[in-house]
PQR file with spaces between the fields and no chain letter, atoms N, CA, C, O and H, PARSE charges and radii, in Angstrom:
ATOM       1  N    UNK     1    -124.121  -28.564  -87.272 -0.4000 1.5000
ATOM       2  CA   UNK     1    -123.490  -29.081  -86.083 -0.0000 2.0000
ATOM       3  C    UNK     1    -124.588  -29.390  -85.070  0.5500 1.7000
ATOM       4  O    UNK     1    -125.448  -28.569  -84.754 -0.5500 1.4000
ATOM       5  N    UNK     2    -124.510  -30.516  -84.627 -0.4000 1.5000
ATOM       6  CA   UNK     2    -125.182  -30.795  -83.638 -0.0000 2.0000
ATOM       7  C    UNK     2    -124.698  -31.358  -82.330  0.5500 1.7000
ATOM       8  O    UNK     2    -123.608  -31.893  -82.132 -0.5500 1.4000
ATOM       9  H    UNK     2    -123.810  -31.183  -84.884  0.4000 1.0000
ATOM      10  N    UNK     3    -125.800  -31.131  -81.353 -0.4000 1.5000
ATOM      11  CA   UNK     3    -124.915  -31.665  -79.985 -0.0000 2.0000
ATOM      12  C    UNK     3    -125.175  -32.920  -79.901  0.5500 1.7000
ATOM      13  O    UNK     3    -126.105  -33.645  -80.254 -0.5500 1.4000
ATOM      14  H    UNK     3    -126.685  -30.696  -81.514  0.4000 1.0000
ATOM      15  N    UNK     4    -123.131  -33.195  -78.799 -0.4000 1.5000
ATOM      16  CA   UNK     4    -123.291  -34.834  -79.300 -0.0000 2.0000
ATOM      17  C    UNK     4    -121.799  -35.112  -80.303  0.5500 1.7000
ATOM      18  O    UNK     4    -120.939  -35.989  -80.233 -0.5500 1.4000
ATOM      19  H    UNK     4    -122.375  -32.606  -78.512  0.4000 1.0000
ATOM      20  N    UNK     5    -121.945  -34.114  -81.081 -0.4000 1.5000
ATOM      21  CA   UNK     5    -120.570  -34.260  -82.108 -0.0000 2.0000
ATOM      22  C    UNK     5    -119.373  -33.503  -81.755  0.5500 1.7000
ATOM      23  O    UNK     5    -119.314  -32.449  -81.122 -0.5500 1.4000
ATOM      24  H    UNK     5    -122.644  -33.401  -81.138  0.4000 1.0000
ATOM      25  N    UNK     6    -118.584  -34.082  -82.174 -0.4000 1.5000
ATOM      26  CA   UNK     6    -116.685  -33.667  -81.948 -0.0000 2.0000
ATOM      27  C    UNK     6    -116.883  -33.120  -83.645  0.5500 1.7000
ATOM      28  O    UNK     6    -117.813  -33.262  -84.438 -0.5500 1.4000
ATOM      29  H    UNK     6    -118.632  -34.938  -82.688  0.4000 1.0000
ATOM      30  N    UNK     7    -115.967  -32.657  -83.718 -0.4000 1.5000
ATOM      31  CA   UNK     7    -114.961  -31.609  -84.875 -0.0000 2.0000
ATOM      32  C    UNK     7    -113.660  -31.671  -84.645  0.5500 1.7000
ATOM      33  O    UNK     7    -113.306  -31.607  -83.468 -0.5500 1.4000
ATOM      34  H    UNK     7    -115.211  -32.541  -83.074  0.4000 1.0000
ATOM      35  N    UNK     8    -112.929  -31.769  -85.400 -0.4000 1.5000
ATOM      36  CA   UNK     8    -111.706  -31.788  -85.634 -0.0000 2.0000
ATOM      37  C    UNK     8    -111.338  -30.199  -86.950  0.5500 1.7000
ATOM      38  O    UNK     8    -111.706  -30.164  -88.124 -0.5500 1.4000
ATOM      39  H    UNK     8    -113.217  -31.820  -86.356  0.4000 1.0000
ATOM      40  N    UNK     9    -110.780  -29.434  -86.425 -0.4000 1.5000
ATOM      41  CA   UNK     9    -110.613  -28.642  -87.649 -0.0000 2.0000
ATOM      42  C    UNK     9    -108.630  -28.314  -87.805  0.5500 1.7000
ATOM      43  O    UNK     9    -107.836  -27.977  -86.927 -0.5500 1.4000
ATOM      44  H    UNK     9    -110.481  -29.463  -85.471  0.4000 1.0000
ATOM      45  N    UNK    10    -108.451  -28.540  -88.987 -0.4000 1.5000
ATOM      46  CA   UNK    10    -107.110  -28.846  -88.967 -0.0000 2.0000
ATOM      47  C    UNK    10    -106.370  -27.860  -90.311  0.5500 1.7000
ATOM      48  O    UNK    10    -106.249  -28.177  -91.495 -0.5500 1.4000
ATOM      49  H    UNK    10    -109.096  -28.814  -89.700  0.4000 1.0000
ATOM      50  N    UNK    11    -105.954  -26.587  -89.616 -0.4000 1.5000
ATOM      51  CA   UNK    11    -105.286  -25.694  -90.892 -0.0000 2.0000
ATOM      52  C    UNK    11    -103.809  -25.126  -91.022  0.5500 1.7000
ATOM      53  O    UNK    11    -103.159  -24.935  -89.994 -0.5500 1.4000
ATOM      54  H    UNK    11    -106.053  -26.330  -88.654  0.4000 1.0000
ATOM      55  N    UNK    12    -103.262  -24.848  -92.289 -0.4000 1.5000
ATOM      56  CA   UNK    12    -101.869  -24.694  -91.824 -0.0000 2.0000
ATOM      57  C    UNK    12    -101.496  -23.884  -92.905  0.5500 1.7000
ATOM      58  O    UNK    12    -102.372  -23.873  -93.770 -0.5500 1.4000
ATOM      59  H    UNK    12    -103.790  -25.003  -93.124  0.4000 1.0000
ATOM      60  N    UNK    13    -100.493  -23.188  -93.176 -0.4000 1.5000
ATOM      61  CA   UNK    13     -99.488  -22.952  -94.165 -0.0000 2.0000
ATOM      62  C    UNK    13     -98.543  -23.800  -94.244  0.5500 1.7000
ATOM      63  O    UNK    13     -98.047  -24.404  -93.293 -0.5500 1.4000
ATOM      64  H    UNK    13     -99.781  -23.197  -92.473  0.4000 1.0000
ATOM      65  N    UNK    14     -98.163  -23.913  -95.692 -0.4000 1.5000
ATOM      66  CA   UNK    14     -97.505  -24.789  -96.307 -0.0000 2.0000
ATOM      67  C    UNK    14     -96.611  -23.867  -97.513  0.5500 1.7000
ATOM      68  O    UNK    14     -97.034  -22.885  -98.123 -0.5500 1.4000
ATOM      69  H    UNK    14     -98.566  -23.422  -96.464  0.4000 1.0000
ATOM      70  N    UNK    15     -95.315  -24.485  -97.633 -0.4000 1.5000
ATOM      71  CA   UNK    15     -94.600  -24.147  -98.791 -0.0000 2.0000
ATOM      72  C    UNK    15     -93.863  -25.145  -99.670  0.5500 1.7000
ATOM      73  O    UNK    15     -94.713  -26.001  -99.916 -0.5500 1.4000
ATOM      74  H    UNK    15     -94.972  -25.283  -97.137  0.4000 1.0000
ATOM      75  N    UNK    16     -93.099  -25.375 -100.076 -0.4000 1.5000
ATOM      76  CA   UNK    16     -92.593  -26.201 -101.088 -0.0000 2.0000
ATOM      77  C    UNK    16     -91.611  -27.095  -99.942  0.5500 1.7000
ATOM      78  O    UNK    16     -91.522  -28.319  -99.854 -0.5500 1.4000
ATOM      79  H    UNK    16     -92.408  -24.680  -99.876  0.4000 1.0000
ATOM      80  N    UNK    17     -90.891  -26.005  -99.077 -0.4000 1.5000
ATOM      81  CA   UNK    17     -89.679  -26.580  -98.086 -0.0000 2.0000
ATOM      82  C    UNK    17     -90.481  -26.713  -97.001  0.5500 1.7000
ATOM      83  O    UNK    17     -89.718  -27.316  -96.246 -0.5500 1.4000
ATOM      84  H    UNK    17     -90.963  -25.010  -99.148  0.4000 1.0000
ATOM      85  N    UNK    18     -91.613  -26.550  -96.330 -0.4000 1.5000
ATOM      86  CA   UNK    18     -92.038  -26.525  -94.823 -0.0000 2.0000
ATOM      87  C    UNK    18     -93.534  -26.414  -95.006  0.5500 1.7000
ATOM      88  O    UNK    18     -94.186  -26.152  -96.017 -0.5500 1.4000
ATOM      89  H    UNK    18     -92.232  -26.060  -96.944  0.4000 1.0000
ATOM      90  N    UNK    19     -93.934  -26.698  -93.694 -0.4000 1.5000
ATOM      91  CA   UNK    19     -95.457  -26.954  -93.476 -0.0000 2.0000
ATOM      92  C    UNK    19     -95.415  -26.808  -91.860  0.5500 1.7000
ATOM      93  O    UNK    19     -94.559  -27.195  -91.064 -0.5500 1.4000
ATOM      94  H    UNK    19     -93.404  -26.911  -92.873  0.4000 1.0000
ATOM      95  N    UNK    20     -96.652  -26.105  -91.649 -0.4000 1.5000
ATOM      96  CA   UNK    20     -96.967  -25.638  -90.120 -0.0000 2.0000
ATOM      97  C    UNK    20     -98.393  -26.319  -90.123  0.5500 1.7000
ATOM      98  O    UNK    20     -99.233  -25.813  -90.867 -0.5500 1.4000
ATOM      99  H    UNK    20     -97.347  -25.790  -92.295  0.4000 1.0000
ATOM     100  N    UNK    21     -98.742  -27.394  -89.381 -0.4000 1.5000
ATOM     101  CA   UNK    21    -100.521  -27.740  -89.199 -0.0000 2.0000
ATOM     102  C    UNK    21    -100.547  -27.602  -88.058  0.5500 1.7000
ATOM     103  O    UNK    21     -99.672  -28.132  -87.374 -0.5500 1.4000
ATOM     104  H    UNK    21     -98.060  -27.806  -88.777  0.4000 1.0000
ATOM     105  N    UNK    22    -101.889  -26.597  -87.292 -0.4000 1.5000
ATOM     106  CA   UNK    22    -102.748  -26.488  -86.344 -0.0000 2.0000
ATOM     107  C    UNK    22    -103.861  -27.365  -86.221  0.5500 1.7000
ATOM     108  O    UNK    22    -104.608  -27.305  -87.198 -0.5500 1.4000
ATOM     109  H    UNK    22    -102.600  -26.166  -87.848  0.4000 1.0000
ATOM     110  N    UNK    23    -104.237  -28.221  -85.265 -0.4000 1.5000
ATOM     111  CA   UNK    23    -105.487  -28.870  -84.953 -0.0000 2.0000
ATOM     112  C    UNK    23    -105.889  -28.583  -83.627  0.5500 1.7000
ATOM     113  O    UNK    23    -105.100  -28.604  -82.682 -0.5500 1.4000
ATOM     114  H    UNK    23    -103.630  -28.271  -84.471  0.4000 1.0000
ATOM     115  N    UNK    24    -107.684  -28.184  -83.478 -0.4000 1.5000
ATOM     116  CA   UNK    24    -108.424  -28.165  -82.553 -0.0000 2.0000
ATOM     117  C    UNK    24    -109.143  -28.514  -82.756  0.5500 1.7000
ATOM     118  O    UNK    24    -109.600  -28.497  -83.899 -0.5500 1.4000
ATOM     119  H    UNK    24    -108.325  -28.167  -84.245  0.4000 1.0000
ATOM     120  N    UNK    25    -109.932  -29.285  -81.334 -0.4000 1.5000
ATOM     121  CA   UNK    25    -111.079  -29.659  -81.160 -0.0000 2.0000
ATOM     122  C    UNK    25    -111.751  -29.622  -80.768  0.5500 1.7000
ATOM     123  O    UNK    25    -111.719  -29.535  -79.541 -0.5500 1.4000
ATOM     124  H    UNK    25    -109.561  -29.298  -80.405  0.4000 1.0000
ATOM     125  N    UNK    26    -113.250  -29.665  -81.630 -0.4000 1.5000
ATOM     126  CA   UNK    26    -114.402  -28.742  -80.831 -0.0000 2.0000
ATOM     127  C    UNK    26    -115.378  -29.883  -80.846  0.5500 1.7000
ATOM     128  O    UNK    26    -115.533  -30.730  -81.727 -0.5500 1.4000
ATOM     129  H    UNK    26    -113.275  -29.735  -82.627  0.4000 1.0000
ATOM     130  N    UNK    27    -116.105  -29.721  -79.522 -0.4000 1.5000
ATOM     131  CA   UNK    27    -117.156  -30.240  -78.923 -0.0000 2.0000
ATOM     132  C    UNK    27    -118.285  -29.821  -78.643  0.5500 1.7000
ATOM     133  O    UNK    27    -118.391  -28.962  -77.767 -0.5500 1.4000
ATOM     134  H    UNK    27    -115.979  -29.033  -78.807  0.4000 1.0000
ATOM     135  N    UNK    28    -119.269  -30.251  -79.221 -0.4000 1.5000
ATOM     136  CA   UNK    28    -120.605  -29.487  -79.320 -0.0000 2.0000
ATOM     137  C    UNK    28    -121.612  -30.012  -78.236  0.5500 1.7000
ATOM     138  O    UNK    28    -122.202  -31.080  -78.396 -0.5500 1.4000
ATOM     139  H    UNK    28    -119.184  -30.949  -79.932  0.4000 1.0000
ATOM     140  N    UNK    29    -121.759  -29.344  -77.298 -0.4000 1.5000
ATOM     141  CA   UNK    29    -123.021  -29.641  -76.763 -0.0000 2.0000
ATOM     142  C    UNK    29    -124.032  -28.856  -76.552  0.5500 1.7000
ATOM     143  O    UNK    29    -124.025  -27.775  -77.140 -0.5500 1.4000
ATOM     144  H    UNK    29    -121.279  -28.476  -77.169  0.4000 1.0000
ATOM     145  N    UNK    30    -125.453  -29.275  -75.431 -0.4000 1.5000
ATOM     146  CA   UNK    30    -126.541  -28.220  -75.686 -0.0000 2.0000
ATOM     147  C    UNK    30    -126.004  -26.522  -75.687  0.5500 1.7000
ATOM     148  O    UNK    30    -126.257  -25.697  -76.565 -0.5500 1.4000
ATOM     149  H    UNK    30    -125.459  -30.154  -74.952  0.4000 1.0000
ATOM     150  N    UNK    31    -125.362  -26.346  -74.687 -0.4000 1.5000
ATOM     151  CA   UNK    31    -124.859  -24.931  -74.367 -0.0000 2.0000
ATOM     152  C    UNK    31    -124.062  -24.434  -75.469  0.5500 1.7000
ATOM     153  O    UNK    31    -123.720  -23.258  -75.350 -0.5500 1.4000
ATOM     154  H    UNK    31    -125.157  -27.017  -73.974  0.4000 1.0000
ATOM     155  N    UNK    32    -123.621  -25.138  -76.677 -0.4000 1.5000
ATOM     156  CA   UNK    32    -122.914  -24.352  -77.540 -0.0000 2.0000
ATOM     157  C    UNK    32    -121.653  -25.189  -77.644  0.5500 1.7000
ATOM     158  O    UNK    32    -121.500  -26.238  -77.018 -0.5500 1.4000
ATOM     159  H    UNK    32    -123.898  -26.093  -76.773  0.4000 1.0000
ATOM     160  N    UNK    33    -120.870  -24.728  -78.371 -0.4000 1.5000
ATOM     161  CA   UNK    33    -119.210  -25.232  -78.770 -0.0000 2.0000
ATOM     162  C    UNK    33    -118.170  -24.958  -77.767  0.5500 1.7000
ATOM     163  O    UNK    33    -118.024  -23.852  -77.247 -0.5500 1.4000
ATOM     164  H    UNK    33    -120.995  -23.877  -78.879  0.4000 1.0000
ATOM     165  N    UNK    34    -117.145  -26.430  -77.397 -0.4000 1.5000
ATOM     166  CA   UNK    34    -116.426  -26.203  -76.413 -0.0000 2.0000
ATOM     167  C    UNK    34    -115.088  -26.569  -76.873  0.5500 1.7000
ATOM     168  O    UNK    34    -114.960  -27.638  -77.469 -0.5500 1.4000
ATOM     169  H    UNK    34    -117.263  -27.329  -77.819  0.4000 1.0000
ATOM     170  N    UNK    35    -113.969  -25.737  -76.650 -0.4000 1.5000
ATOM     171  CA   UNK    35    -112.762  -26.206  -77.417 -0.0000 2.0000
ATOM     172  C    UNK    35    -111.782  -27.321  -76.444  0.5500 1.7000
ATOM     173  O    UNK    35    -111.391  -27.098  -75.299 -0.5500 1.4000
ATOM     174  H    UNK    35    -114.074  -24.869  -76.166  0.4000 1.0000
ATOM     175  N    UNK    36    -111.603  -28.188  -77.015 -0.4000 1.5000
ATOM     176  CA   UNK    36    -111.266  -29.357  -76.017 -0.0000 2.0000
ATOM     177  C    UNK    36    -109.957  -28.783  -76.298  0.5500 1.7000
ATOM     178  O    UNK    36    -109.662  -28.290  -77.387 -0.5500 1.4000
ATOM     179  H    UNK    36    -111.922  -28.369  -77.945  0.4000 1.0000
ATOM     180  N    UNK    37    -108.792  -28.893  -74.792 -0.4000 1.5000
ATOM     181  CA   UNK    37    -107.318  -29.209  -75.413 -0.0000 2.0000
ATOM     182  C    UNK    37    -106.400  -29.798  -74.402  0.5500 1.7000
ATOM     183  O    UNK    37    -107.025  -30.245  -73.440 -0.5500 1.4000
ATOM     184  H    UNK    37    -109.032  -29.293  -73.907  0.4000 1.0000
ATOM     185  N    UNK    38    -105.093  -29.938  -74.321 -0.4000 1.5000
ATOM     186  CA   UNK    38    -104.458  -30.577  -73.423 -0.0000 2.0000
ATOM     187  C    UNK    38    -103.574  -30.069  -73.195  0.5500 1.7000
ATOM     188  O    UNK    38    -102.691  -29.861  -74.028 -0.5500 1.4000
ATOM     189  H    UNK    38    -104.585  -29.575  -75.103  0.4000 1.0000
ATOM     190  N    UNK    39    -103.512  -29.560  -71.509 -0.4000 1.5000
ATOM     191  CA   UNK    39    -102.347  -28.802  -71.326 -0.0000 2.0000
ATOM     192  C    UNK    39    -101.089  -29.153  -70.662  0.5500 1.7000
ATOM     193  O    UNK    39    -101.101  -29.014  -69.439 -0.5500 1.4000
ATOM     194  H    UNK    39    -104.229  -29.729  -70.833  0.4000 1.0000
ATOM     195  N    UNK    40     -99.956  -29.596  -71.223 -0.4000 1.5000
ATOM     196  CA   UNK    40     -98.732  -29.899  -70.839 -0.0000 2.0000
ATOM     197  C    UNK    40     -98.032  -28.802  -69.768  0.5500 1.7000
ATOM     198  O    UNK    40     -98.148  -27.578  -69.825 -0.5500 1.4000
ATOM     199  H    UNK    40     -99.947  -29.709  -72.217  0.4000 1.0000
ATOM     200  N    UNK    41     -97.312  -29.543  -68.825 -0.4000 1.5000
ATOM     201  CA   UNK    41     -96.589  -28.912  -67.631 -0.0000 2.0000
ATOM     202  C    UNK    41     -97.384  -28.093  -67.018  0.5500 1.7000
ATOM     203  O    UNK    41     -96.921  -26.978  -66.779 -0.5500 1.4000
ATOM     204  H    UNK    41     -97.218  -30.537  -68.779  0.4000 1.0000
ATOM     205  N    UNK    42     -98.701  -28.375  -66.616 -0.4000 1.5000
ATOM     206  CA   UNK    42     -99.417  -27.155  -65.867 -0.0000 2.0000
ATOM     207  C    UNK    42     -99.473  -27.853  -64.465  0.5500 1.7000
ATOM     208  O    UNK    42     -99.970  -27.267  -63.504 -0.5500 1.4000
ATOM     209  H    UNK    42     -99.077  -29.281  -66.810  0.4000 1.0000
């Protein structure tokens, strides 16, 4: 990882009838990894 780059990491459980996917995104810069997100009704 370098700074400069986005990540997308995207994981879930899944079954035959249903599926749950989580995605976050991380942003790398000099200081380290920053989790981007968007907050509704705040």
């Amino acid at each position: 990882m370098a700074p400069g780059r986005v990540y997308t990491i995207e994981s879930g459980p899944y079954t035959d009838e249903r599926g749950y996917r989580r995605s976050d995104t991380v942003a790398i810069s000099e200081l380290g990894p920053e989790r981007l997100h968007l907050r509704i009704g705040s």
